[in-house]
N, CA, C and O atoms as a GROMACS GRO file, in nm:
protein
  376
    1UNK      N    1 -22.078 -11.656   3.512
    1UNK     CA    2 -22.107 -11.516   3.522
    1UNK      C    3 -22.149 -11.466   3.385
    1UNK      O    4 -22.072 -11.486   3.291
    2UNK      N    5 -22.278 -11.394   3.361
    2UNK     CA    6 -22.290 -11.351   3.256
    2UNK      C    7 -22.341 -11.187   3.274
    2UNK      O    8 -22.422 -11.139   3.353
    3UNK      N    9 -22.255 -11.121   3.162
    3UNK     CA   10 -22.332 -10.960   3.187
    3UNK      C   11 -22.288 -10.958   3.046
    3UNK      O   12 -22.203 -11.030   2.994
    4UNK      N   13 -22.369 -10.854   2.989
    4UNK     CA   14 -22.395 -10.782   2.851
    4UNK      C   15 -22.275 -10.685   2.844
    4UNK      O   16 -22.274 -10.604   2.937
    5UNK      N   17 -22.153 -10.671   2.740
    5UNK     CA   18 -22.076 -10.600   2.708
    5UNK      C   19 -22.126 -10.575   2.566
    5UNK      O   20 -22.154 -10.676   2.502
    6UNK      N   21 -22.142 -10.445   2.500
    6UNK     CA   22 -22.183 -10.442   2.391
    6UNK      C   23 -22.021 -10.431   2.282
    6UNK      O   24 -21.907 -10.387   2.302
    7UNK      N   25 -22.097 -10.502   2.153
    7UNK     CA   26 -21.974 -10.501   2.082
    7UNK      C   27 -21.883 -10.401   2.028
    7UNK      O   28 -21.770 -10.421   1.985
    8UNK      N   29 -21.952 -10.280   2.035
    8UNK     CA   30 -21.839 -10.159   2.001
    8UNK      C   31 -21.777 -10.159   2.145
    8UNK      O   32 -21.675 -10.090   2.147
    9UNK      N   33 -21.798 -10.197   2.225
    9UNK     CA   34 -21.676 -10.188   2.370
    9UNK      C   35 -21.568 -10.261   2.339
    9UNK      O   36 -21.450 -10.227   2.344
   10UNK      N   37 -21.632 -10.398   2.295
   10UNK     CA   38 -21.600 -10.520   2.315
   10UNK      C   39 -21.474 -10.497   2.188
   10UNK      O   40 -21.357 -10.508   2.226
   11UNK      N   41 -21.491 -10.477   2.091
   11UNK     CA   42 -21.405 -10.414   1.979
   11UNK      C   43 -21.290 -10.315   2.020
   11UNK      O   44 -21.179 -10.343   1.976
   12UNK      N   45 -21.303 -10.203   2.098
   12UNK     CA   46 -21.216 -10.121   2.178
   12UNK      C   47 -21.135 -10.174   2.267
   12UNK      O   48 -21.042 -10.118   2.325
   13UNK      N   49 -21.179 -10.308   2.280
   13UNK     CA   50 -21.122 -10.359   2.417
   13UNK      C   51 -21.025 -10.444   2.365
   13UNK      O   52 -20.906 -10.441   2.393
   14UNK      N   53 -21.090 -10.530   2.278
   14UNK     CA   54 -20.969 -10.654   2.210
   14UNK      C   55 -20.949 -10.654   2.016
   14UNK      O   56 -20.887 -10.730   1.942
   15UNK      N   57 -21.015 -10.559   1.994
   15UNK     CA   58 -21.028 -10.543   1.876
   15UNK      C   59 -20.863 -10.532   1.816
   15UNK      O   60 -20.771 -10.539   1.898
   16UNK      N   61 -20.837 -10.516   1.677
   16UNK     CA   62 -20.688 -10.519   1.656
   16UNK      C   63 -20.590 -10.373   1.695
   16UNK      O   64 -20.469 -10.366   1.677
   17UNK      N   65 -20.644 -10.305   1.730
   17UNK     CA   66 -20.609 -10.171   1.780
   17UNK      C   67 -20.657 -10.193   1.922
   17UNK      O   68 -20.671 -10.086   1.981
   18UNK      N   69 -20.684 -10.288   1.985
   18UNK     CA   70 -20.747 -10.273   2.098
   18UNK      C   71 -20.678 -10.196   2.240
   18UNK      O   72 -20.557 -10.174   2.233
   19UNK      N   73 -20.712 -10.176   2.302
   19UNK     CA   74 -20.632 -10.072   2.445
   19UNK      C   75 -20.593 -10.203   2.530
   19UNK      O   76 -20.483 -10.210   2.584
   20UNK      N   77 -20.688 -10.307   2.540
   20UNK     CA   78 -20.641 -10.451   2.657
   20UNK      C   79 -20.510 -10.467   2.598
   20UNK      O   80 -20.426 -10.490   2.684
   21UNK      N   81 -20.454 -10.461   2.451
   21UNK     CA   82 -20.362 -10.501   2.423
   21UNK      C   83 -20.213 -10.483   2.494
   21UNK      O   84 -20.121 -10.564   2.506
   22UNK      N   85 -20.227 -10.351   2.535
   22UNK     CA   86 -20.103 -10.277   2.577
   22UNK      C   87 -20.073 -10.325   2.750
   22UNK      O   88 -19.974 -10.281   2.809
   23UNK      N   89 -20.183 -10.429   2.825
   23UNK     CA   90 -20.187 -10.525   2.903
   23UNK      C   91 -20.038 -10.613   2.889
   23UNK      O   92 -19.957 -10.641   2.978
   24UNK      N   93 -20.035 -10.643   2.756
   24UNK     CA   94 -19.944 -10.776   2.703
   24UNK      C   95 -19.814 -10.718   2.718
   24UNK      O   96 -19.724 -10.801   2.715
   25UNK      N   97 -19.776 -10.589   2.736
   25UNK     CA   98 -19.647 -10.490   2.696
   25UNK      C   99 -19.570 -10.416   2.841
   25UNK      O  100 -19.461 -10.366   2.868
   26UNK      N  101 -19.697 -10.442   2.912
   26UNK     CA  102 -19.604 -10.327   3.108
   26UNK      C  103 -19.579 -10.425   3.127
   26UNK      O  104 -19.634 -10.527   3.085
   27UNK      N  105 -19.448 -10.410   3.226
   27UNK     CA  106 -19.438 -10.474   3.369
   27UNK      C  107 -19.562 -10.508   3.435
   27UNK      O  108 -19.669 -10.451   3.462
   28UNK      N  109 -19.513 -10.614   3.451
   28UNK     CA  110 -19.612 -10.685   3.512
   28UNK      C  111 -19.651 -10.673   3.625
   28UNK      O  112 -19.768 -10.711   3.629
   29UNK      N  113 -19.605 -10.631   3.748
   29UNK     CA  114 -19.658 -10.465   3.863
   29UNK      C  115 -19.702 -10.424   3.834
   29UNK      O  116 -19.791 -10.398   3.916
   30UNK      N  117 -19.729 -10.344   3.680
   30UNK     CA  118 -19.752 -10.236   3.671
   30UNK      C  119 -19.934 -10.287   3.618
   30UNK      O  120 -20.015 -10.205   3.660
   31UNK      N  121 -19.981 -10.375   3.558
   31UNK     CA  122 -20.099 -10.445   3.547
   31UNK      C  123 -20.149 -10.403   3.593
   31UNK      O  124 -20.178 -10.292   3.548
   32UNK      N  125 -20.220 -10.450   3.744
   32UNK     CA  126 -20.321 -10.491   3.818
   32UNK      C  127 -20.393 -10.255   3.840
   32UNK      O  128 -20.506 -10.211   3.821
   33UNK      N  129 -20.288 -10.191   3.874
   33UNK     CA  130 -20.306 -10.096   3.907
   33UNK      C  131 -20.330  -9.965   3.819
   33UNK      O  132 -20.419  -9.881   3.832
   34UNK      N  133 -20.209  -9.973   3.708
   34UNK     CA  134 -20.171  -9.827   3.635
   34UNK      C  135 -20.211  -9.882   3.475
   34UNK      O  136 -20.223  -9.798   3.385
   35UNK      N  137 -20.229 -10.023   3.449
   35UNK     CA  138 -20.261 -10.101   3.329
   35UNK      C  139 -20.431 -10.061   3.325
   35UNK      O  140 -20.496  -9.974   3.269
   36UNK      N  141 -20.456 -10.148   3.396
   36UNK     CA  142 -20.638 -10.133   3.408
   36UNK      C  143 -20.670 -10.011   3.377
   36UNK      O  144 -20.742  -9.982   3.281
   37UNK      N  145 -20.622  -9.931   3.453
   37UNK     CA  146 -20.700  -9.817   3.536
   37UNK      C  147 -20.669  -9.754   3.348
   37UNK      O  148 -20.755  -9.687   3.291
   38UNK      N  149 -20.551  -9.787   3.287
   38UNK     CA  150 -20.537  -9.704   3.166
   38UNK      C  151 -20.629  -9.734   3.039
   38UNK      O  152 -20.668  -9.656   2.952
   39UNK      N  153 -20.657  -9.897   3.059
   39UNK     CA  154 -20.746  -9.936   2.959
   39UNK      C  155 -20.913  -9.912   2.961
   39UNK      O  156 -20.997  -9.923   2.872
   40UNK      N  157 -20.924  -9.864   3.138
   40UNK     CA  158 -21.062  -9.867   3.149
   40UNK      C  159 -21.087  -9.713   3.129
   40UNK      O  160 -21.205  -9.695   3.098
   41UNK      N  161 -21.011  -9.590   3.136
   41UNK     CA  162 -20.999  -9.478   3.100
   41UNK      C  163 -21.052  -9.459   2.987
   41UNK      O  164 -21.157  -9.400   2.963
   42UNK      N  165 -20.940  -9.538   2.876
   42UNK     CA  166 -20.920  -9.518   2.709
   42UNK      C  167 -21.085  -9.594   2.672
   42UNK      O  168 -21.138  -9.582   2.562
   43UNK      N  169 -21.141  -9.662   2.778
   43UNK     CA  170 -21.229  -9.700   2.714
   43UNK      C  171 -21.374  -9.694   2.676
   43UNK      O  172 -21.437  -9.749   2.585
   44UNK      N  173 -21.420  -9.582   2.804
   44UNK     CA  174 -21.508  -9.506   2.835
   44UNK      C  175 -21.621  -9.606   2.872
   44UNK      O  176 -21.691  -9.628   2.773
   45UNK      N  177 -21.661  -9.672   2.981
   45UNK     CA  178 -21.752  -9.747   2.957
   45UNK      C  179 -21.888  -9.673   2.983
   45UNK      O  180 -21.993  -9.723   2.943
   46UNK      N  181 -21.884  -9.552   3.051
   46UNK     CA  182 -21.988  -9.488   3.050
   46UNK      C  183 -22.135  -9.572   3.121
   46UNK      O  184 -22.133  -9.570   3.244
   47UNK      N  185 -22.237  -9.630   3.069
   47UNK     CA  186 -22.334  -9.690   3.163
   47UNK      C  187 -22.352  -9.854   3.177
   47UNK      O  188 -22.442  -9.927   3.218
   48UNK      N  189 -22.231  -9.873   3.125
   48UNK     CA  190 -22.157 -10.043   3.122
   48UNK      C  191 -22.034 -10.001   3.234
   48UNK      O  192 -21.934 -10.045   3.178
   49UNK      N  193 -22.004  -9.958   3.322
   49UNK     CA  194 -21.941  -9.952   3.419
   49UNK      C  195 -21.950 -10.065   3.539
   49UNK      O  196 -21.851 -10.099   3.603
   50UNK      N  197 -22.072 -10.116   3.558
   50UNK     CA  198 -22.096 -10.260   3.667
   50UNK      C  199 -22.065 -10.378   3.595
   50UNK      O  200 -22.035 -10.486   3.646
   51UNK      N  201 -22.074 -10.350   3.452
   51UNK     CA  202 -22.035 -10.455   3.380
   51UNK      C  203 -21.916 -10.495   3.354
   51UNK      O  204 -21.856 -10.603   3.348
   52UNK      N  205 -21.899 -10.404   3.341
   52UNK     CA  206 -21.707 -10.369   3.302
   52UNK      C  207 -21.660 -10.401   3.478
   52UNK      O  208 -21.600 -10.508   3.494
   53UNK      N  209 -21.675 -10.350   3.554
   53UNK     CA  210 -21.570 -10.428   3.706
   53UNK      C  211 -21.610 -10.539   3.700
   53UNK      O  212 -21.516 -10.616   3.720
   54UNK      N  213 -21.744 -10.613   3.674
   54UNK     CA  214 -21.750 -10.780   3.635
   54UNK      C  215 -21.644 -10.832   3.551
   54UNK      O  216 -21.606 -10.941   3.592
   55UNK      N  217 -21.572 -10.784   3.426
   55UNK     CA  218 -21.532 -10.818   3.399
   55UNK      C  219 -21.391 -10.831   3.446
   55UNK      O  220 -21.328 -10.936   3.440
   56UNK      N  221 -21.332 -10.689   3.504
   56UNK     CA  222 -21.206 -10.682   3.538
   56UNK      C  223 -21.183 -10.755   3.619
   56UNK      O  224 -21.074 -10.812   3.610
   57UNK      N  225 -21.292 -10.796   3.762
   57UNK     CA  226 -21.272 -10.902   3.828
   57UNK      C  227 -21.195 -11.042   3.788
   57UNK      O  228 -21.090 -11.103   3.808
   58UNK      N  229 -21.329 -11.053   3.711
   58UNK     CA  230 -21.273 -11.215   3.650
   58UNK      C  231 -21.102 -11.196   3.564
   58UNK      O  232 -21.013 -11.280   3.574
   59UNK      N  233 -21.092 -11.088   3.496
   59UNK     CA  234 -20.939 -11.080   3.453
   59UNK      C  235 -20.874 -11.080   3.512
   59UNK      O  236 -20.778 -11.152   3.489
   60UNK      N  237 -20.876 -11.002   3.632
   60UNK     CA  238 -20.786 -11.027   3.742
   60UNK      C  239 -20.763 -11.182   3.838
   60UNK      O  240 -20.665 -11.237   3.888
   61UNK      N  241 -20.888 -11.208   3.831
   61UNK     CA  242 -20.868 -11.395   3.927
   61UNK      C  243 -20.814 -11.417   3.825
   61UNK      O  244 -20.707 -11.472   3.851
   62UNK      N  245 -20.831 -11.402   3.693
   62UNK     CA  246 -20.857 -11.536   3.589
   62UNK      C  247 -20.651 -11.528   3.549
   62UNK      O  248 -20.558 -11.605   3.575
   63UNK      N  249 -20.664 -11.378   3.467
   63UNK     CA  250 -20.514 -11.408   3.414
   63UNK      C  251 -20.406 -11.332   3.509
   63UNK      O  252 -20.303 -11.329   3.441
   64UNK      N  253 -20.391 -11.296   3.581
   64UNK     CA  254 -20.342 -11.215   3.724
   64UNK      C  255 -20.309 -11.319   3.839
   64UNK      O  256 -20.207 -11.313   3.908
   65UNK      N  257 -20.423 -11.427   3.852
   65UNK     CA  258 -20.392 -11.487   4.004
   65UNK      C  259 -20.363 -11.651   3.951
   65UNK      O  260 -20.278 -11.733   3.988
   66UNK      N  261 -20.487 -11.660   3.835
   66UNK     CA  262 -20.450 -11.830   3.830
   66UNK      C  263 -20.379 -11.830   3.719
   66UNK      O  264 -20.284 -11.908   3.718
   67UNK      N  265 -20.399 -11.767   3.623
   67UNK     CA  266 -20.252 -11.828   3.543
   67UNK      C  267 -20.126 -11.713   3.554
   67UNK      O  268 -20.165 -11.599   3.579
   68UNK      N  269 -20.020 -11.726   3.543
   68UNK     CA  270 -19.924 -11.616   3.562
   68UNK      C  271 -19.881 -11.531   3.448
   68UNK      O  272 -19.874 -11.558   3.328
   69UNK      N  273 -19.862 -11.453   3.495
   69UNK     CA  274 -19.846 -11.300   3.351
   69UNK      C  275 -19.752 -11.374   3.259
   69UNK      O  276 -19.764 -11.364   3.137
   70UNK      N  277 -19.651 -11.455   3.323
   70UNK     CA  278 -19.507 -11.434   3.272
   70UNK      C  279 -19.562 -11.533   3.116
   70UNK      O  280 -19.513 -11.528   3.004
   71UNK      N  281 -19.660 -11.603   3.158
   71UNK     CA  282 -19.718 -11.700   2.983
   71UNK      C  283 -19.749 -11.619   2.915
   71UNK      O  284 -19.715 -11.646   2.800
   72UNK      N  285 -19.816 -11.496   2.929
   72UNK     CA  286 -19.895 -11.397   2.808
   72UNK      C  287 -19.808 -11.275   2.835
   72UNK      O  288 -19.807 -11.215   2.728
   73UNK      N  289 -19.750 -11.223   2.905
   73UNK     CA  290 -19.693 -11.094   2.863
   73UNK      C  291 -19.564 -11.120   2.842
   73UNK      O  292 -19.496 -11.213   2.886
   74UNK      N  293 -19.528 -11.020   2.760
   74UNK     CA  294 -19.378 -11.000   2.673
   74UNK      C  295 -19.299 -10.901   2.693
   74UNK      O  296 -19.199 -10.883   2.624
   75UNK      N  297 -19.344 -10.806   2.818
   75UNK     CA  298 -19.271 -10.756   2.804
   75UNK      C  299 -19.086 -10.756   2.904
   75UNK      O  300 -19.055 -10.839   2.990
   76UNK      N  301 -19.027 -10.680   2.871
   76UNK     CA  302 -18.857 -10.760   2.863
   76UNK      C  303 -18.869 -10.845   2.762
   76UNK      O  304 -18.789 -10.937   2.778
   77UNK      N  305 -18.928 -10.856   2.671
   77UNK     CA  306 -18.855 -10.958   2.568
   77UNK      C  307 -18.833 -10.832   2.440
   77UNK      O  308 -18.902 -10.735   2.406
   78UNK      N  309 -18.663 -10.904   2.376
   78UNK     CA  310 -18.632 -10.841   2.284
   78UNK      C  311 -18.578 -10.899   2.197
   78UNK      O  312 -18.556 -11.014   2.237
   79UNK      N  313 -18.526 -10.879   2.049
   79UNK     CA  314 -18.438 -10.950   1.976
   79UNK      C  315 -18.312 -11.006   2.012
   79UNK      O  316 -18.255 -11.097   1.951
   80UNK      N  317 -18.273 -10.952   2.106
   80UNK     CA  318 -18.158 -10.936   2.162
   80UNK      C  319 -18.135 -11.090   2.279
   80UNK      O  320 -18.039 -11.166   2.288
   81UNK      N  321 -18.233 -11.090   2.333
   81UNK     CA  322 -18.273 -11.211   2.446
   81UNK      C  323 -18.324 -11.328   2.370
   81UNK      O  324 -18.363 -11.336   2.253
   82UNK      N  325 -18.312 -11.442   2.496
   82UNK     CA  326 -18.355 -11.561   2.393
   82UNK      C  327 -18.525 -11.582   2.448
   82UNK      O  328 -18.574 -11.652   2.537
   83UNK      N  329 -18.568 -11.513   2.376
   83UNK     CA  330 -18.731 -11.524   2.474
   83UNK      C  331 -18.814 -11.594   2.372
   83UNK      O  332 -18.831 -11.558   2.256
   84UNK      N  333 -18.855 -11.679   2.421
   84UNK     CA  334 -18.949 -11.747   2.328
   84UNK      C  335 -19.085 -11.722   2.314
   84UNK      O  336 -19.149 -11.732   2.418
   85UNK      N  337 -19.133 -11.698   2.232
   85UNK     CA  338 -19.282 -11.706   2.211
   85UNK      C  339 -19.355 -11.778   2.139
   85UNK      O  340 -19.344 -11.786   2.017
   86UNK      N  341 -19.430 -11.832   2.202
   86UNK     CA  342 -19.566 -11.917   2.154
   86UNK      C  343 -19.627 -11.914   2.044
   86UNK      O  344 -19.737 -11.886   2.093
   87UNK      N  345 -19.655 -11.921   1.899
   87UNK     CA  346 -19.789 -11.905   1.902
   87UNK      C  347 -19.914 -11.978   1.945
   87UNK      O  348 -19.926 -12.100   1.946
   88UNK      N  349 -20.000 -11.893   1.977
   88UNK     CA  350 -20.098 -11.978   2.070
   88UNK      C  351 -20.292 -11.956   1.994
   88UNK      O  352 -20.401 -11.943   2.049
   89UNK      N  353 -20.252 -11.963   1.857
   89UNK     CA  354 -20.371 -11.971   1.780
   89UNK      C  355 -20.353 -12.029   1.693
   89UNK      O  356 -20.236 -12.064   1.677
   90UNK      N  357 -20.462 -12.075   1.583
   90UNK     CA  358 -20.505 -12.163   1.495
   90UNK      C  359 -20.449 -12.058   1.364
   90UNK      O  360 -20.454 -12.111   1.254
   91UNK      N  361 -20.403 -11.933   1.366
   91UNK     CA  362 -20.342 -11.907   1.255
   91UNK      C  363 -20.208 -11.835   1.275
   91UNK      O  364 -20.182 -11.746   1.355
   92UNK      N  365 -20.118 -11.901   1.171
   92UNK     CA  366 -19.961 -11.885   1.213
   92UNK      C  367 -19.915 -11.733   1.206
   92UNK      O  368 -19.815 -11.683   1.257
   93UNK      N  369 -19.999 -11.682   1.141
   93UNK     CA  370 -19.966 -11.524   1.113
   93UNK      C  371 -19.996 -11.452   1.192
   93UNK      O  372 -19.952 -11.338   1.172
   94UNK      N  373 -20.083 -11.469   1.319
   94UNK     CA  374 -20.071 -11.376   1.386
   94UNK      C  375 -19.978 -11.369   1.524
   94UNK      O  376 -19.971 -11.265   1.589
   0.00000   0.00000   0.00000
């Protein structure tokens, strides 16, 4: 699948302030419905809108159906619990 997201979206979206981020942080119910709908709000896609449900699609098969939230989201995890986390990149600091 290919469609054109331009990079100031693309920056809003996963950038280090990004809005997808806060994906990693609800209940995981709360995703598919009140998550999206908040990131695609904050994000204005304006006349990238067919592009943007291309994408949400594939987020949704991709990290929603085939792999399970419980690998990438954190949230319930606290200092307090023994929750482990990954790092899952090539640099240890982030």
């Amino acid at each position: 699948m290919k469609c054109y997201i331009p990079q100031d979206l693309i920056k809003i979206l996963i950038g280090p302030d990004g809005t997808a981020n806060i994906l990693t942080e609800l209940p995981i119910e709360d995703i598919p419905k009140k998550g999206i709908a908040y990131v695609r709000f904050k994000t204005d896609e304006g006349e990238y809108a067919s592009q943007m449900d291309k994408f949400w699609d594939y987020f949704t098969n991709t990290w929603l159906l085939k792999y399970n939230p419980d690998t990438w989201n954190v949230h319930g995890c606290s200092s307090d619990e023994n929750c482990e986390i990954i790092n899952r990149t090539n640099n240890p600091l982030e």
